[in-house]
DRENDRENRO-818057 format. One record per atom (N, C-alpha, C): residue number from 1; residue in three letters; chain; x, y, z. Coordinates in steps of 0.05 Angstrom, whole numbers, padded with zeros to 5 digits, m for minus. Each point is the difference from the previous one (the first is absolute). Layout:
N
seq	type	mol	c1	c2	c3
NUM	ALA	A	X	Y	Z
...
***
This chain:
74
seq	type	mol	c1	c2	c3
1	UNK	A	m00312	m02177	m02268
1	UNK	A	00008	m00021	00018
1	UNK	A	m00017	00002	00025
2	UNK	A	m00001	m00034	00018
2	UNK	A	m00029	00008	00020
2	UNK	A	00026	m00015	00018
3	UNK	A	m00002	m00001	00026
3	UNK	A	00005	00008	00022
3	UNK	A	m00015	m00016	00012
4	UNK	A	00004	m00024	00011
4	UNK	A	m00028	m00014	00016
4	UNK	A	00014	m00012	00023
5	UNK	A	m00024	m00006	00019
5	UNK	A	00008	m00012	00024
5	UNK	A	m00030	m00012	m00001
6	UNK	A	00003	m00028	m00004
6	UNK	A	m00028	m00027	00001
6	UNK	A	m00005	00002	00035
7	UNK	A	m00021	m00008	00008
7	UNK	A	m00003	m00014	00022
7	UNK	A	m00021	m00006	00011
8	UNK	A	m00009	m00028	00000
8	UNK	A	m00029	m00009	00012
8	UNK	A	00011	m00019	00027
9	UNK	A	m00028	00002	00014
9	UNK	A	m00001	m00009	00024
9	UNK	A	00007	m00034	m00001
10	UNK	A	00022	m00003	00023
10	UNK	A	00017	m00023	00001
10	UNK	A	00017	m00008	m00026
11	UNK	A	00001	00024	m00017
11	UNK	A	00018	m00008	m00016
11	UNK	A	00029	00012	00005
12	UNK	A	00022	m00008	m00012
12	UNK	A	00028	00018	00001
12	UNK	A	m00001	00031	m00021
13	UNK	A	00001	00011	00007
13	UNK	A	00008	00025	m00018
13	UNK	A	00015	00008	m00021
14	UNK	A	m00008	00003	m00025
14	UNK	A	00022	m00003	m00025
14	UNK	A	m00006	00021	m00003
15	UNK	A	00029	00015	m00006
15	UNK	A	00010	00025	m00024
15	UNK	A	00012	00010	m00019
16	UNK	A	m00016	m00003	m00020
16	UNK	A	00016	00008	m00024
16	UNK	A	m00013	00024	m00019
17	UNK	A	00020	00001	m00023
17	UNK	A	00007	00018	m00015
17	UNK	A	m00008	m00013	m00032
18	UNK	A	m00015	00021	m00007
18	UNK	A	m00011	m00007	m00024
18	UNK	A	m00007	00017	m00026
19	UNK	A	m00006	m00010	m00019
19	UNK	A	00004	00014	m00037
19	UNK	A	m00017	m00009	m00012
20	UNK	A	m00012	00021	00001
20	UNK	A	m00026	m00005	m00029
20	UNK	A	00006	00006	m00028
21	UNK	A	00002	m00023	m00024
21	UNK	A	00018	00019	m00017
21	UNK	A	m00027	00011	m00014
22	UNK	A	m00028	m00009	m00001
22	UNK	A	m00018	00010	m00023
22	UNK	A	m00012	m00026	m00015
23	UNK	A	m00020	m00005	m00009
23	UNK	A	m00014	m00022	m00015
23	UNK	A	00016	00007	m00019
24	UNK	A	00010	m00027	00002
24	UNK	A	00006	m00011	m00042
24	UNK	A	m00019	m00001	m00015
25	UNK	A	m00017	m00005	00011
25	UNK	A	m00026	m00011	m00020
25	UNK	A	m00017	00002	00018
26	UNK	A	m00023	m00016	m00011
26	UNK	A	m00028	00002	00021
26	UNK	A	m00001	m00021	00018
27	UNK	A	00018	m00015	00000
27	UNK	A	m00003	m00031	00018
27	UNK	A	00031	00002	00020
28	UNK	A	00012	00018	m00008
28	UNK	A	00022	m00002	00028
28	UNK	A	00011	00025	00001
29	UNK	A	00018	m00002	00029
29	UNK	A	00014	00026	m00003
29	UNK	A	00016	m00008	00023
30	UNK	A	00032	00013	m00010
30	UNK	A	00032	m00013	00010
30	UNK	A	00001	00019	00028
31	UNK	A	00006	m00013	00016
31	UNK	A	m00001	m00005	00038
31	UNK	A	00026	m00004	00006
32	UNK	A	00012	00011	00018
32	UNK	A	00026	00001	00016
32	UNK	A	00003	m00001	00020
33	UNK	A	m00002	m00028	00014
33	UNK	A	m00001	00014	00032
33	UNK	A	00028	m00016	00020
34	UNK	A	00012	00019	00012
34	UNK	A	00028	m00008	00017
34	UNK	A	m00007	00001	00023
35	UNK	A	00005	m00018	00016
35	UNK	A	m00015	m00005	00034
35	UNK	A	00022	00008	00015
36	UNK	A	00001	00017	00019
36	UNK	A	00016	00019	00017
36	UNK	A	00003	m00011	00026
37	UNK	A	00025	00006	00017
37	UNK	A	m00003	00000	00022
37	UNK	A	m00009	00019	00017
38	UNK	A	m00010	m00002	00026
38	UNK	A	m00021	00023	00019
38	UNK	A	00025	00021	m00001
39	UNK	A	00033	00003	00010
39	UNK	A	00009	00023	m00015
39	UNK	A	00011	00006	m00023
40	UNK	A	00002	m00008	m00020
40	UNK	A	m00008	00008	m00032
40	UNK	A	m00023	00014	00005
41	UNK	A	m00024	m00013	m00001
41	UNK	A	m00019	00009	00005
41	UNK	A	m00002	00032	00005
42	UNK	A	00004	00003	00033
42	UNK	A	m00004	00030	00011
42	UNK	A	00026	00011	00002
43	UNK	A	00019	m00009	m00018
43	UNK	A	00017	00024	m00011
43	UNK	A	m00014	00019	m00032
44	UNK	A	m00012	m00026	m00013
44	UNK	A	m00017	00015	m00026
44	UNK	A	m00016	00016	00016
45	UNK	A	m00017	m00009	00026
45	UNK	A	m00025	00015	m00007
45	UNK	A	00009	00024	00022
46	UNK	A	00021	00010	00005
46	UNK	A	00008	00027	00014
46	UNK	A	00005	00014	m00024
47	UNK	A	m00006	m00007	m00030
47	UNK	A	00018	00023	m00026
47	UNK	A	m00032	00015	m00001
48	UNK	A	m00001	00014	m00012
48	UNK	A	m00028	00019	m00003
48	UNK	A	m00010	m00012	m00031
49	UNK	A	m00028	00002	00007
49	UNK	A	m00016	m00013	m00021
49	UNK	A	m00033	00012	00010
50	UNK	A	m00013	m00013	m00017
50	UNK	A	m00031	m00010	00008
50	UNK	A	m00008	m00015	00023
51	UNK	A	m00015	00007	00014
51	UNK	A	m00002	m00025	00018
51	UNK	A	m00034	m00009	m00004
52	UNK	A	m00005	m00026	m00009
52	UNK	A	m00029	m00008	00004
52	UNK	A	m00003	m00031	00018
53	UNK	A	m00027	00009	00014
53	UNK	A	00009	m00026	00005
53	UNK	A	m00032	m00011	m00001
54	UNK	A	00002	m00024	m00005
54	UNK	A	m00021	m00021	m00009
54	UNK	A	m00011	m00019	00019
55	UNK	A	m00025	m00004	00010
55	UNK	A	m00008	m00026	00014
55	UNK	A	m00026	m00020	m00010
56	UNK	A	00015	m00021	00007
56	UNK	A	m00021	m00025	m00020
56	UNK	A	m00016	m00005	00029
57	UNK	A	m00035	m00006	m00003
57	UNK	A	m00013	m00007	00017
57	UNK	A	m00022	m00016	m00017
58	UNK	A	m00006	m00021	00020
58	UNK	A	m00015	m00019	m00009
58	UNK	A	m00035	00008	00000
59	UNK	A	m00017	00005	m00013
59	UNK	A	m00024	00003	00013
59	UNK	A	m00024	m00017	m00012
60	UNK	A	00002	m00013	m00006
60	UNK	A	m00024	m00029	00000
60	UNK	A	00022	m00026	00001
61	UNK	A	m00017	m00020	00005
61	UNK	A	00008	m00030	00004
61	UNK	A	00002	m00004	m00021
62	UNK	A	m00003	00018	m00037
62	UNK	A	m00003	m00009	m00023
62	UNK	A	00028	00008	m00005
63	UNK	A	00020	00002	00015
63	UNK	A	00021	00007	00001
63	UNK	A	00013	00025	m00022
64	UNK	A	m00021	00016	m00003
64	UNK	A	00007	00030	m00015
64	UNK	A	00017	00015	00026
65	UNK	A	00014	00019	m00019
65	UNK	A	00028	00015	00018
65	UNK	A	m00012	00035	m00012
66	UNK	A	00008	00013	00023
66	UNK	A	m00008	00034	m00001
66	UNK	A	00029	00011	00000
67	UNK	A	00012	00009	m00014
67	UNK	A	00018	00022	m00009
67	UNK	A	m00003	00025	00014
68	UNK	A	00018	00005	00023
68	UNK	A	00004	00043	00015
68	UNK	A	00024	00002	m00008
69	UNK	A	00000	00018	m00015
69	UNK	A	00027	00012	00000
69	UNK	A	m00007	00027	00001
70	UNK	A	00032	00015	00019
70	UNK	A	00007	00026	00009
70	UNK	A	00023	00002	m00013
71	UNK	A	m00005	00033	m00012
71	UNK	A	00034	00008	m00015
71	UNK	A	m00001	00022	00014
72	UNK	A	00029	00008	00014
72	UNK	A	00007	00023	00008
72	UNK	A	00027	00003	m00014
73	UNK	A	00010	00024	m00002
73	UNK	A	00021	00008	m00016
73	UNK	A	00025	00004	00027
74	UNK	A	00021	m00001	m00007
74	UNK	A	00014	00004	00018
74	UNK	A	00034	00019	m00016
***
């Protein structure tokens, strides 16, 4: 299960909770996602887990996106 908190500039902030079940096949794979309130939210994310966190950045006008992600264990 992933643990997210969305948020781009001038946008509202969404958080939810999500399930990867595994490709069925080679053309899909079954997705779960429940949208949280900010405390839902940071009552989940005070339980101990993984923590990674991810940032999307834009770097050409050809509108390609760069992937950072950081995992610390907690």
């Amino acid at each position: 299960m992933r643990l997210r908190k969305v948020s781009a500039e001038h946008e509202a902030i969404i958080f939810k909770l999500g399930k990867k079940y595994g490709k069925g096949n080679s053309f899909s794979e079954q997705v779960v996602s429940v949208y949280l309130t900010e405390v839902e939210f940071n009552v989940m994310a005070a339980m101990p887990g993984t923590v990674a966190k991810k940032s999307l950045t834009r770097q050409s006008t050809a509108g390609l996106l760069c992937h950072r992600q950081r995992v610390n264990s907690t």
